[in-house]
Structures are given as structure tokens and as C-alpha cells.
N, C-alpha and C positions, 0 to 999 in steps of 0.2 A: 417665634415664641421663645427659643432660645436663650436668642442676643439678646431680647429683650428682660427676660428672667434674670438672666448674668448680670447686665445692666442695672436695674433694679437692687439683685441680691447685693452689688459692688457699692453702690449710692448707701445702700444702708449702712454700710458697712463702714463705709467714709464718715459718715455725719454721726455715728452711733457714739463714737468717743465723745464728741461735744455735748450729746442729750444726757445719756447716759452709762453707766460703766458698761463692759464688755461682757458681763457674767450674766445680763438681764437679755443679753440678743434672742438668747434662745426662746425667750417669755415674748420679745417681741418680733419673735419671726413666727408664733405660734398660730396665730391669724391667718396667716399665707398657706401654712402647713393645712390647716382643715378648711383652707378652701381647694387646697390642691387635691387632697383626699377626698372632697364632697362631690368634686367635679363629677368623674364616673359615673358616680347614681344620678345626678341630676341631669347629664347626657342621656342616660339610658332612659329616662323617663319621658327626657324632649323627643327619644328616636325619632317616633312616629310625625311630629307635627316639624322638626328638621326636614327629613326627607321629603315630606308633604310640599315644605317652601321649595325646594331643590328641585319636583317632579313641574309647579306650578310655574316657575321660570326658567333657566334655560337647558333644555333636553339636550345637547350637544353631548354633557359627558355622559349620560345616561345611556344614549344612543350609541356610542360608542365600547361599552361594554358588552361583553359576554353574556349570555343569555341565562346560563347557571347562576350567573353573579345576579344576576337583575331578579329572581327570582328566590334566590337568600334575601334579597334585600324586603320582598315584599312580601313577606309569608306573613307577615301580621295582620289580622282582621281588619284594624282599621285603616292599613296601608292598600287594603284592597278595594275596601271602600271606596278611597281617595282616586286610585285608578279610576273607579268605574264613574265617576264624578269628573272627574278630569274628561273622560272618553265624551262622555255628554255634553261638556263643555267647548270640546275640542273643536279648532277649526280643520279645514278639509287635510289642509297639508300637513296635521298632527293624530287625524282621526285613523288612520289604518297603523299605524307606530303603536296605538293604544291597544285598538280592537286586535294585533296581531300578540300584543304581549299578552292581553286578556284569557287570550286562545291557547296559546302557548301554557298558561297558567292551569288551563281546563277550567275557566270560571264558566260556571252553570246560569249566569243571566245573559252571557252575551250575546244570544241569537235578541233577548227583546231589548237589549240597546242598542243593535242592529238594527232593529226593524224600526225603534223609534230615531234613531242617526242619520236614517234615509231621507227624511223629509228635510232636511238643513244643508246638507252637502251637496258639490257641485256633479254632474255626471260621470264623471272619471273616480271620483272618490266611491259616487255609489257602488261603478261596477266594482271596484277591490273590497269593498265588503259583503258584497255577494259571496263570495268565496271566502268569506269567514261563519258564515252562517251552517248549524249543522245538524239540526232538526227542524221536521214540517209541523203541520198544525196550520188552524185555519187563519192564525191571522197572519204564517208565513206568506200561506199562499193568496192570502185576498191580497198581501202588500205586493209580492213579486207578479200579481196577473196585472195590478194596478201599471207597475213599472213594465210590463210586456207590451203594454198598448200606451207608451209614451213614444214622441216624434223620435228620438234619438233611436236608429239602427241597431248601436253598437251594445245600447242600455236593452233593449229588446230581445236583442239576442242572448246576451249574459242572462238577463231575468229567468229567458226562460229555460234557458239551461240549469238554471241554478234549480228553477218548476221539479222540472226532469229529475235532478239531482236528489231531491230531498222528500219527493213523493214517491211512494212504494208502490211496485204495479198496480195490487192489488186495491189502493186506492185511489189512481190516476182518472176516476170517474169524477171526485169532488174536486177536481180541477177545469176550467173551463180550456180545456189544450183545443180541442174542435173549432172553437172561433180563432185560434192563433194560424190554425192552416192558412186562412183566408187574411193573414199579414199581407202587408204589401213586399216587407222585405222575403226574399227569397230564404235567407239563411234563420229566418224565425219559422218560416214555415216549416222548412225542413226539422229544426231541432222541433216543431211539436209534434210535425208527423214521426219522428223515432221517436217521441216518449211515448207517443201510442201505439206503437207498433206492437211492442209485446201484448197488450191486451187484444189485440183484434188482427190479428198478422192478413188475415186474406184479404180485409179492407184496406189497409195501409200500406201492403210490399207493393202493389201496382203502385199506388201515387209515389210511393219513393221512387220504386223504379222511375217514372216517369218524368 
């Protein structure tokens, strides 16, 4: 931007003897001068829909920042937005990068664009955002029992660890954990028999033990 300024400034400078005398440059360098001055506010105003194109294409240097820094950048309401639009948008191999800056931010809807992201993603993806999810409620747990009785092991077990995680003893009745003993995988049964434990220990310490 520079060299090209200097350049520019130098050209006028050359041809300005032939157009007109020397004592007018300043009248006609005046244009340039209040765009130069105007830039500032007109940046400041694009901030938002800037940044917007930059999050929308390529994350490489975003990704590579600081986490303080990344979080200067998005303190604006509508740059929040944008996140949470982006995150819904997002393919599998961008959705926990989102869902993790989201978290990081303490945004207050990420558990239900979690819950609604689960349906679109592949099972590796799902289970990492399990582990961004941080309050229960029923439609946490009807999605996570849903995912407890799906073919995948590995998704089984995360779910229902995540059951365990986000339900409070004292509510671990409106969960259906009872049918999860009778998983076929051994390490689901087990994570339902310890989320029942607390509530009913004399019925549960023998089958663990067991």
C-alpha cells in the first residue's frame, strides 16, 4: 500500500506541471486526503460484516491465534451471532473449532445448537461435542438416551456418560439409565450402573461388584 501511495503520489507530481501550476496540488491532492481520513470510520462500520467474510472462508489464521485475541475480536453482538450461524452451518471437521470457541466465550445457547448439530455430524464429531454440552433438561436427555441406544460402542458410552454427567442424583429417575444395564456393550452398562449407584447403593454395589 505503500509503494503504491509513493507511486501514485510521485505520478502526480510528474504530470501536475503540464495540467496545472504547482500551487493548485494541494486543492488537487484534496480528494485523496478525505478519503484517506474517511477510511477509519468506514472500516469501523464494515468491522463486523469484514470479519464475518474472514470467519466464512479460511479459518487457518483464525485458528492459529490466541484464544484472548479471538475473543477481542468477537465481543460484538452481531459477530456472535455470526459464530453461532457459522457453528450450524459448519461441517464436521469445523463444528467442534466452533462449538469449542462458543464455550470458551460462555455463550448461553450452546447446549441447543449442540443438541440440534447432533443430527448432521458424523460419530466422532458427535462424541466431541458431548463434552461441550453443560446443562440437563429434557430434551438433553431424551437426545443423549436416543444416542445411548445407537449401534456405535464408542457413541454409547460417551452419551451416556455425558446422562451421568449432566443429571443431578436427585433427578436420575427421569432418566431411563435401568434399560442401559441391559446394553449389550459391557462399558455402557457399567457407566449406567454407576450413575445409579448413588441413588439406590444396595441394589447397585453387588452388580458392579459383579
Amino acid at each position: 500500500v505503500v509503494r503504491i501511495g509513493l507511486f501514485l503520489g510521485s505520478t502526480l507530481i510528474l504530470i501536475s506541471d503540464k495540467l496545472f501550476h504547482p500551487r493548485y496540488l494541494s486543492l488537487v491532492a484534496l480528494p485523496f486526503v478525505l478519503a484517506w481520513l474517511s477510511a477509519p470510520f468506514w472500516l469501523k462500520r464494515r468491522y463486523t460484516d469484514i470479519l464475518t467474510d474472514l470467519v466464512s472462508g479460511d479459518m487457518s489464521d483464525l485458528k492459529s491465534m490466541e484464544m484472548a485475541d479471538i475473543h477481542s475480536l468477537f465481543r460484538d453482538p452481531a459477530m456472535r451471532q455470526q459464530l453461532r450461524e457459522n457453528f450450524a452451518r459448519s461441517r464436521s471437521e469445523d463444528a467442534l473449532w466452533y462449538g469449542q470457541l462458543l464455550k470458551n466465550m460462555g455463550d448461553d445457547t450452546l447446549d441447543s445448537l449442540v443438541l440440534e448439530k447432533l443430527n448432521s455430524v458424523d460419530t466422532e464429531t458427535r462424541i466431541g461435542l458431548l463434552d461441550l454440552l453443560s446443562a440437563g433438561g429434557i430434551d438433553a436427555w431424551r437426545a443423549l438416551e436416543t444416542l445411548a441406544r445407537e449401534d456405535d460402542p464408542r457413541l454409547q458410552q460417551a452419551a451416556v456418560s455425558a446422562l451421568a454427567r449432566l443429571t443431578p442424583v436427585d433427578q436420575r429417575d427421569a432418566v431411563d439409565f435401568a434399560s442401559l444395564i441391559d446394553a449389550a456393550t459391557p462399558e455402557v452398562r457399567a457407566q449406567a450402573a454407576a450413575a445409579l449407584l448413588p441413588t439406590a447403593p444396595g441394589t447397585y454395589q453387588p452388580l458392579i461388584q459383579e
